[in-house]
C-alpha positions as CSV (number, residue, x, y, z in Angstrom):
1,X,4.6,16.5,4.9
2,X,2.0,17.8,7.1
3,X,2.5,19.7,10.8
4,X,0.7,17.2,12.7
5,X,2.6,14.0,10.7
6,X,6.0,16.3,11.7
7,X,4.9,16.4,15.2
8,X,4.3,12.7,15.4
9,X,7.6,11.7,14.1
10,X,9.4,14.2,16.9
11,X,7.0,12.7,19.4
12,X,7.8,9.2,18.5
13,X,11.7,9.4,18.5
14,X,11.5,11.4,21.9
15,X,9.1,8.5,23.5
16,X,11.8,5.9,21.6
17,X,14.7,7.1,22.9
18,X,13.3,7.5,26.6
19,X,11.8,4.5,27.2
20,X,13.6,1.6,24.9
21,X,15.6,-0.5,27.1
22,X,19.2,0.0,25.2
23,X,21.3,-1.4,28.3
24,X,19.2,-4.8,27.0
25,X,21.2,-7.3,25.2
26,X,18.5,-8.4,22.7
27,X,17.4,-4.7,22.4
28,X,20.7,-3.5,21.6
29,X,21.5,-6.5,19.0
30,X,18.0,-5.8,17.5
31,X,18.8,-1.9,16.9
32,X,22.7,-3.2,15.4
33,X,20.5,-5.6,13.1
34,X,17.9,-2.7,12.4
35,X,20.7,-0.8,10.9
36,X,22.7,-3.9,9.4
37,X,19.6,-4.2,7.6
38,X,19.2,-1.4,6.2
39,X,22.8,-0.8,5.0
40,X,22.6,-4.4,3.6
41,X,20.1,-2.8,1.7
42,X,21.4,0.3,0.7
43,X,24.3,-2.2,-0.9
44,X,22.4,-5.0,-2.7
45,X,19.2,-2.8,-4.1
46,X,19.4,0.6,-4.0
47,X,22.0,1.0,-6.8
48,X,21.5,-1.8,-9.0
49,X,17.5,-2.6,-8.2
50,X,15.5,0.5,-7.0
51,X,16.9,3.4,-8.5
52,X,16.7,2.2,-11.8
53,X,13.0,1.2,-10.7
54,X,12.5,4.6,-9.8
55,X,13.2,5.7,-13.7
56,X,11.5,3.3,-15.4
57,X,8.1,4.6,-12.9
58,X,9.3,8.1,-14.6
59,X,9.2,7.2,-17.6
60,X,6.2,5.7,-17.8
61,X,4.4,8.5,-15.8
62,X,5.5,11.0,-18.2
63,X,6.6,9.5,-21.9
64,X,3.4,6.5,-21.7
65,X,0.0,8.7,-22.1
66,X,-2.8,8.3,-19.6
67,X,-4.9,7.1,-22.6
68,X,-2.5,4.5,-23.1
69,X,-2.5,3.3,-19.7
70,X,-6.3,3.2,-19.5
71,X,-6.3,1.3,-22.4
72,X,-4.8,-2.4,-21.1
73,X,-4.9,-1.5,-17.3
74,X,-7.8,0.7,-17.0
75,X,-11.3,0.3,-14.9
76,X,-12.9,-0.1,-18.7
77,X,-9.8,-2.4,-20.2
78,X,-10.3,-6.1,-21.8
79,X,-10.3,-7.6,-18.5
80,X,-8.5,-10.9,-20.0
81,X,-5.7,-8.6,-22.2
82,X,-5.1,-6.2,-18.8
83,X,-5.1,-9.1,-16.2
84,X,-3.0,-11.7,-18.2
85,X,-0.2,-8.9,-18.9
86,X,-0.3,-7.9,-15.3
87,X,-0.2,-11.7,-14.2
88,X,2.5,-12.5,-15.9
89,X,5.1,-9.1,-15.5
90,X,6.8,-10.8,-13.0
91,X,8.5,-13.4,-15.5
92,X,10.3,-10.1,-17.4
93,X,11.2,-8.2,-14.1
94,X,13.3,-9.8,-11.5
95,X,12.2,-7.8,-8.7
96,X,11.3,-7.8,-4.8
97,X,8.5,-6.7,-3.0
98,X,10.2,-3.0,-2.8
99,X,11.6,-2.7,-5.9
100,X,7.9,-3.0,-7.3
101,X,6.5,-0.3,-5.3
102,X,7.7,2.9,-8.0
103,X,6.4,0.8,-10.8
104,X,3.5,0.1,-9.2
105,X,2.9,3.3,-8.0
106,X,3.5,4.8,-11.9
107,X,0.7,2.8,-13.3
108,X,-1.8,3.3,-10.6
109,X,-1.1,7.4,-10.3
110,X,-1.8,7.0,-14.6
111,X,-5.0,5.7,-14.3
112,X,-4.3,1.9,-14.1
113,X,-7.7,0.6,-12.4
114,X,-7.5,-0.9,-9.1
115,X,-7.7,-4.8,-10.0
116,X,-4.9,-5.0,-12.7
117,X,-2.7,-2.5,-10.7
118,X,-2.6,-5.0,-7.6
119,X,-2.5,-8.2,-9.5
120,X,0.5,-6.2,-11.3
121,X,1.7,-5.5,-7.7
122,X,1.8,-9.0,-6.4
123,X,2.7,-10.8,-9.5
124,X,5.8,-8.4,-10.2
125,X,8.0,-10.3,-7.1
126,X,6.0,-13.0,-6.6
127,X,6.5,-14.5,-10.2
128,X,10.3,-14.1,-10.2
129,X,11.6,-16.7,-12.9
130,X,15.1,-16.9,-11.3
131,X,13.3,-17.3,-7.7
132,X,11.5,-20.4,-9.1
133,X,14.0,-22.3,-10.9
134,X,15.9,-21.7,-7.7
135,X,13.0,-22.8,-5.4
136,X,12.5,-25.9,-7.9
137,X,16.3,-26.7,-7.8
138,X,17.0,-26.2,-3.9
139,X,13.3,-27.3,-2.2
140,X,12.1,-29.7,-4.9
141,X,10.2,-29.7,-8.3
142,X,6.9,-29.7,-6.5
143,X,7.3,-26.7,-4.1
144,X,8.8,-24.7,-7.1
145,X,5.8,-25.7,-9.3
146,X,3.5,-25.2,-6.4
147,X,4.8,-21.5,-6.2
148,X,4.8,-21.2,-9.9
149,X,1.3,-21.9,-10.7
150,X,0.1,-20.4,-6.8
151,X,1.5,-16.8,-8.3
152,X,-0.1,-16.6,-10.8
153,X,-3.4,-17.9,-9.6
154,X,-2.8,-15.3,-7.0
155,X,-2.1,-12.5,-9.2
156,X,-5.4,-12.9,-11.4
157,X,-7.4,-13.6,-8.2
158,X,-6.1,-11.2,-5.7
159,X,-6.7,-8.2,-8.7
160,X,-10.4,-9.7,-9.3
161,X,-11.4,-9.7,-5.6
162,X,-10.0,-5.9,-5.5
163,X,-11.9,-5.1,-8.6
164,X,-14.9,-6.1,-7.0
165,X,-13.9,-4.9,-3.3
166,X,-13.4,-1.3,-4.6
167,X,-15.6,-1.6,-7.9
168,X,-17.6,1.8,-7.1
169,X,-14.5,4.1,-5.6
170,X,-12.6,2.6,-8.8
171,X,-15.3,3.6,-10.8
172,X,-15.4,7.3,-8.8
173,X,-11.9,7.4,-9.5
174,X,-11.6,7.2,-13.1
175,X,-14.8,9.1,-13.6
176,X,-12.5,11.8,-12.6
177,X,-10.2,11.3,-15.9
178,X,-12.6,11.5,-18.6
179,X,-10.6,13.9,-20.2
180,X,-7.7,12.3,-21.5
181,X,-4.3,14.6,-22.0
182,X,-3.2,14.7,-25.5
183,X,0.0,13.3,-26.2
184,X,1.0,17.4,-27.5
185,X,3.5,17.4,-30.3
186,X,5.3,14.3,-29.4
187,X,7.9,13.2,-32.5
188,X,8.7,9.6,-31.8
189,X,6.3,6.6,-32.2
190,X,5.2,3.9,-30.1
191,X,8.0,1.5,-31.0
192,X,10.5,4.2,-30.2
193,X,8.9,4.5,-27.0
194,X,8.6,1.3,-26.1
195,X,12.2,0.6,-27.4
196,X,13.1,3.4,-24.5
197,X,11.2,1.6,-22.1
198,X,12.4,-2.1,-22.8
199,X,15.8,-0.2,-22.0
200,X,14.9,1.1,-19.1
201,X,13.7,-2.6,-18.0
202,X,16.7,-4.0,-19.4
203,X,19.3,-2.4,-17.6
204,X,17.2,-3.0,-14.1
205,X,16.5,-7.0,-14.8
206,X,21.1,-6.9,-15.5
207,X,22.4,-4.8,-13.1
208,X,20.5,-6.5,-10.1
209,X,21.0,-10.0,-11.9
210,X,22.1,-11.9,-8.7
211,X,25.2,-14.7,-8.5
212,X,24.2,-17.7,-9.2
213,X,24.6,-20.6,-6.7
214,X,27.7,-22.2,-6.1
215,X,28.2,-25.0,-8.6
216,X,26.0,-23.4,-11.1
217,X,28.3,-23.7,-14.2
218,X,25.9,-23.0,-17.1
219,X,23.4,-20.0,-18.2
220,X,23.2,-17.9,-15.3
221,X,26.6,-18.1,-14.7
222,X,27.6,-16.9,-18.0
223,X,25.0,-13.9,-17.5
224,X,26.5,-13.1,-14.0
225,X,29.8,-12.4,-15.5
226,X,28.8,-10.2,-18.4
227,X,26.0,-8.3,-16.6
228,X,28.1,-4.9,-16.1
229,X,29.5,-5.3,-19.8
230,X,25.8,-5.8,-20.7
231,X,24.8,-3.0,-18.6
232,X,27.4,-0.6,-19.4
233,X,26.0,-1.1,-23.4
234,X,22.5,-0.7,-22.5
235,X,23.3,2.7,-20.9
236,X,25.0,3.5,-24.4
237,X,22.0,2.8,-26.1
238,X,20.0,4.6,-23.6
239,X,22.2,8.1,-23.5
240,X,21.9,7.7,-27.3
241,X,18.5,7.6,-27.7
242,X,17.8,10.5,-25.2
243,X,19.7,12.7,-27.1
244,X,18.4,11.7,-30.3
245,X,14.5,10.6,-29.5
246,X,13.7,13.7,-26.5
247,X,13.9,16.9,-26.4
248,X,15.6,18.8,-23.3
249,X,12.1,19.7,-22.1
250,X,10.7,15.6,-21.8
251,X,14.4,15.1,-20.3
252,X,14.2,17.5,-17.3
253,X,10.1,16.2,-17.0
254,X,11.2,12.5,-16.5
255,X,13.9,13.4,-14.2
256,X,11.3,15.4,-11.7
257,X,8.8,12.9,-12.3
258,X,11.3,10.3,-11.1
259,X,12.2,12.5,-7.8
260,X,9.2,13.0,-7.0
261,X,8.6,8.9,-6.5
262,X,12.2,9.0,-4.8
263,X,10.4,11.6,-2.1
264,X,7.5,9.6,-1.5
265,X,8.8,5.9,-1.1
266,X,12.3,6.4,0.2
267,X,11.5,7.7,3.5
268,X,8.7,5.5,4.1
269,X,10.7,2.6,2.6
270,X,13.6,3.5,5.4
271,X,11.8,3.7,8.1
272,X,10.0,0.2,7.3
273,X,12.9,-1.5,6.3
274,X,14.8,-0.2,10.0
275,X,11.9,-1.3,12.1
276,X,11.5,-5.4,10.2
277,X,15.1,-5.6,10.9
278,X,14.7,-4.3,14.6
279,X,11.6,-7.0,15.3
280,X,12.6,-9.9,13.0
281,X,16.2,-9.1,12.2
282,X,18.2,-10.7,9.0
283,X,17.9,-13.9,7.1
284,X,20.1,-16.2,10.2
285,X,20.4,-13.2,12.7
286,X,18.3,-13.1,15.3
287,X,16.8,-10.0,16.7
288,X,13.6,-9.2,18.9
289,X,11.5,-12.4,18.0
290,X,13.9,-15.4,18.5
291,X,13.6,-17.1,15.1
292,X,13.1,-20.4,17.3
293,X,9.4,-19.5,18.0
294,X,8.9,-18.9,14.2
295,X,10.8,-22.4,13.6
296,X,8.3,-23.6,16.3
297,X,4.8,-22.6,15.1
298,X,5.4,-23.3,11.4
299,X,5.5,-27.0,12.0
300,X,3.2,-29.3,10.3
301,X,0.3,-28.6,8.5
302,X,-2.7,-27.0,10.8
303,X,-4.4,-24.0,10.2
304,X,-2.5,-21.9,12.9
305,X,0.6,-23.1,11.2
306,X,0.2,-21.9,7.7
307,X,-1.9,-19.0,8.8
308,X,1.5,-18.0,11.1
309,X,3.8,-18.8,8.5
310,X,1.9,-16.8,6.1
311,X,1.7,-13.4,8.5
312,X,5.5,-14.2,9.7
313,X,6.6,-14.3,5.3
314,X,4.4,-10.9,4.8
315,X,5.5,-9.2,7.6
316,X,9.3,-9.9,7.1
317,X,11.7,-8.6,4.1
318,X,13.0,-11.1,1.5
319,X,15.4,-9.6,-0.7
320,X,15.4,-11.4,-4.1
321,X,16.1,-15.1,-4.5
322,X,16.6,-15.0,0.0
323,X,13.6,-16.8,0.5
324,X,15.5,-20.1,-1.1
325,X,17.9,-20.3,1.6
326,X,15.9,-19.6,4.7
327,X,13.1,-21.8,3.8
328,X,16.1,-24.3,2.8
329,X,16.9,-24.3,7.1
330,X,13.2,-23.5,8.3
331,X,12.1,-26.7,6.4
332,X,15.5,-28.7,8.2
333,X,14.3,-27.6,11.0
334,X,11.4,-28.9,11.0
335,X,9.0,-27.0,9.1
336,X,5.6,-28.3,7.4
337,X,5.6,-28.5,3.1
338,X,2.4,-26.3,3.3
339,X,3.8,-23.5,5.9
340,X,6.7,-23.3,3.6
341,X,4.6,-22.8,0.2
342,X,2.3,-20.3,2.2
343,X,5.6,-18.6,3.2
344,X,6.9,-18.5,-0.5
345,X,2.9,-17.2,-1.7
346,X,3.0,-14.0,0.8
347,X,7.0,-13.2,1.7
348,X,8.0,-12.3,-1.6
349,X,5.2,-10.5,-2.4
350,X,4.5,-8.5,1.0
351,X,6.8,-7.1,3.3
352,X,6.4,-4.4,6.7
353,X,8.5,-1.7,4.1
354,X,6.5,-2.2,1.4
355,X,2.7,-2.1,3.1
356,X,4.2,1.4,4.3
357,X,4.4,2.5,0.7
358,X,1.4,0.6,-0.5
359,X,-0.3,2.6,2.0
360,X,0.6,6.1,1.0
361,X,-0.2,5.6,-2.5
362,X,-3.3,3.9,-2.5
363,X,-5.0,4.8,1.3
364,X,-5.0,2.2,4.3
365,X,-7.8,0.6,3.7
366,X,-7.5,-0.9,0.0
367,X,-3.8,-1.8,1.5
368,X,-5.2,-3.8,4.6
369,X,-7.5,-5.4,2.3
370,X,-5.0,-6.1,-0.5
371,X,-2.8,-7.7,2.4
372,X,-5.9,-9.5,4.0
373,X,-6.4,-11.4,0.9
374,X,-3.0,-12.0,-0.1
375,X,-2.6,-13.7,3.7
376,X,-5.9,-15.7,3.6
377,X,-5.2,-16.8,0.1
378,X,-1.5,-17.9,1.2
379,X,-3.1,-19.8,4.3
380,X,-5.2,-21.8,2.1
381,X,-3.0,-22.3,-0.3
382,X,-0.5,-23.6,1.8
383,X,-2.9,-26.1,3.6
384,X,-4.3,-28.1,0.7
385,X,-0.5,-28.4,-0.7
386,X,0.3,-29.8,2.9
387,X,-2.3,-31.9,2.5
388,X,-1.9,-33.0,-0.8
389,X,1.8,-34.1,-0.6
C-alpha cells in the first residue's frame, strides 16, 4: 500500500470520527447495520463461499498455463468458443457478485482478454440456476425467464461492447505476453488438472449450497442435507490428489498465489461491504436511505423508475438467492414488473463491495464503463419487459 493511499485512510477515519453525527438515531442504527452487515457476512460467505473462491483463483493462476488461458479467453480466442463458455459459467457456479471477484480476477491477471473476462464477471452471479428457479417459483414464470434469457443476453453483450470499448489497450495489453511460460516439467495431464479443478468448484458450489425454501420437499432439499457429507468427501478426494498429483513445490505456489488474492480483495471487499450496509442497510433493515423512498421511485414503469431501480440493485449487496425475497415485498409494495427485472439484471451482478475490487484489478475507468453499461442495459431491459407485460 502506498504512503499517500496510508495517509488518506488516517485522514479519512480522523474526519469520520469528528464530524459524523453519532448522538443521531438514524446514524447510529446505520453504523449497528454497517457492522451487522458485515458480520452477517463473515457468517454466510466467507467460510463456505469466498475462501474456497479464493483457491480455486489459486489454482488456476498457478496449475492452468497462461497459454491455456489465452487460448479460450484470450484477445486472439474463437470469439464464439471464449464468449459462450464465459456466458454460461454462471449455471456451474452458484455465486454472488463477491464471490466472483477472485475468480475473475485469476483469469484476467492470466491473460484472459478484456471482453470474455467481463462477460465471465457478470454472468458468474447473474446466471445463478438456483436464483432463477427461485425467481421463477416466487415472482412468476415470466420474471424468472425474463432474468434467465436477460443474463445471458447481458453477459455476451456487456463483454462485446468492452471488447470494442478497450479493443486497442486490450490489444497493448496482451502484446506484452507474447512470450508464453512453458508449463516446466509438469507430470500430470490436462484431465488430471482439470479433475483438480472441477474439485475445487465442487466443494465451493456444496458448501455454500443454500436452504431451500420452506415447503420445498424434493431435490434441493435432499442436497441441503447431504452437502457437508458431500463436502467432507470432496475434501478427501482433494487432500488425496495433492499428495499424489503435486509436488511440495506447486503446493506452497498455489497457497501464496491464493494469499496474495486474499490481500488484495479482503480489505477492499470490507471496507465496501461496511459502507452499503451504513447507506442502504440489510435486506428489511433500514439504515441511512429509508427503504420507503426506494419503495417510492421504483413504481411503475418510466424511465426514472427503472433507471433508479437499476442504480439502487447495483449499488446495494445481494447475498445469493436474497434478491427473491426483497423484490417478493418491493413488488407488494407497489413496485413496477420492469423496475423489478432491471433490479434482478444489475443487483446480483454489481454491488458498492465489488466495484471496489473491480476497480483495483482492472483500473477505474474500464470499471465505470463496465458498470455504465451493465446499468443502461438493466434500464432498458427493464422498460420494454414493463411494457411488454
Amino acid at each position: 500500500m502506498k504512503e499517500r493511499t496510508k495517509l488518506l485512510i488516517i485522514i479519512f477515519t480522523f474526519v469520520a470520527a469528528y464530524y459524523v453525527p453519532w448522538g443521531n438515531e438514524t446514524v447510529r442504527k446505520s453504523g449497528l447495520e454497517a457492522f451487522m452487515m458485515l458480520q452477517e457476512y463473515a457468517r454466510e460467505h466467507v467460510l463456505t463461499c469466498l475462501i474456497p473462491a479464493f483457491f480455486i483463483a489459486g489454482a488456476i493462476a498457478v496449475f492452468v498455463s497462461q497459454a491455456s488461458v489465452l487460448k479460450y479467453f484470450g484477445a486472439t480466442a474463437n470469439k464464439i468458443l471464449s464468449y459462450s463458455v464465459a456466458s454460461v459459467s454462471g449455471t456451474v457456479l452458484a455465486v454472488c457478485s463477491c464471490t466472483v471477484l477472485p475468480l475473475f480476477a485469476g483469469i484476467y491477471t492470466r491473460g484472459a482478454g478484456i471482453g470474455p473476462a467481463t462477460a465471465f464477471l457478470y454472468s458468474g452471479p447473474a446466471i445463478n440456476v438456483l436464483a432463477i428457479v427461485l425467481t421463477a417459483r416466487i415472482l412468476g414464470w415470466q420474471l424468472g425467464l425474463a432474468r434467465a434469457i436477460g443474463a445471458v443476453l447481458f453477459a455476451v453483450v456487456v463483454g462485446l461492447l468492452m471488447a470494442f470499448i478497450f479493443r486497442k489497450e486490450d490489444a497493448a495489453r496482451t502484446a506484452g505476453q507474447i512470450y508464453l511460460p512453458e508449463d516446466g516439467d509438469k507430470q500430470r495431464t490436462l484431465p488430471q488438472d482439470s479433475l483438480f479443478v472441477l474439485t475445487l468448484v465442487l466443494i465451493l458450489i456444496f458448501a455454500a449450497f443454500a436452504r431451500p425454501a420452506e415447503g420445498n420437499s424434493g431435490l434441493w432439499s435432499f442436497i441441503f442435507a447431504a452437502k457437508w457429507y458431500v463436502t467432507a468427501a470432496l475434501l478427501i478426494v482433494l487432500a488425496l490428489m495433492l499428495k499424489g498429483w503435486f509436488s511440495g513445490e506447486e503446493r506452497s505456489n498455489w497457497v501464496q498465489s491464493t494469499w496474495g488474492f486474499m490481500k488484495q480483495i479482503f480489505p477492499l471487499l470490507g471496507g465496501g461491504v461496511l459502507v452499503a450496509g451504513f447507506m442502504l442497510g440489510r435486506p428489511g433493515h433500514a439504515a441511512l436511505i429509508p427503504e420507503h423512498y426506494i419503495q417510492t421511485l421504483v413504481g411503475g414503469n418510466s424511465l426514472w423508475a427503472n433507471l433508479f431501480a437499476s442504480v439502487a440493485g447495483a449499488l446495494m449487496y445481494f447475498a445469493t438467492l436474497t434478491e427473491v425475497p426483497i423484490l417478493q415485498g418491493l413488488i407488494g409494495a407497489g413496485m413496477g414488473k420492469g423496475p423489478a427485472l432491471a433490479l434482478l439484471l444489475a443487483g446480483p451482478a454489481l454491488s458498492l463491495p465489488n466495484m471496489l475490487v473491480i476497480g483495483g484489478v482492472m483500473g477505474i475507468k474500464k470499471t465505470a464503463v463496465f458498470c455504465t453499461i451493465i446499468v443502461i442495459l438493466s434500464t432498458v431491459a427493464g422498460m420494454l419487459y414493463g411494457w411488454l407485460s
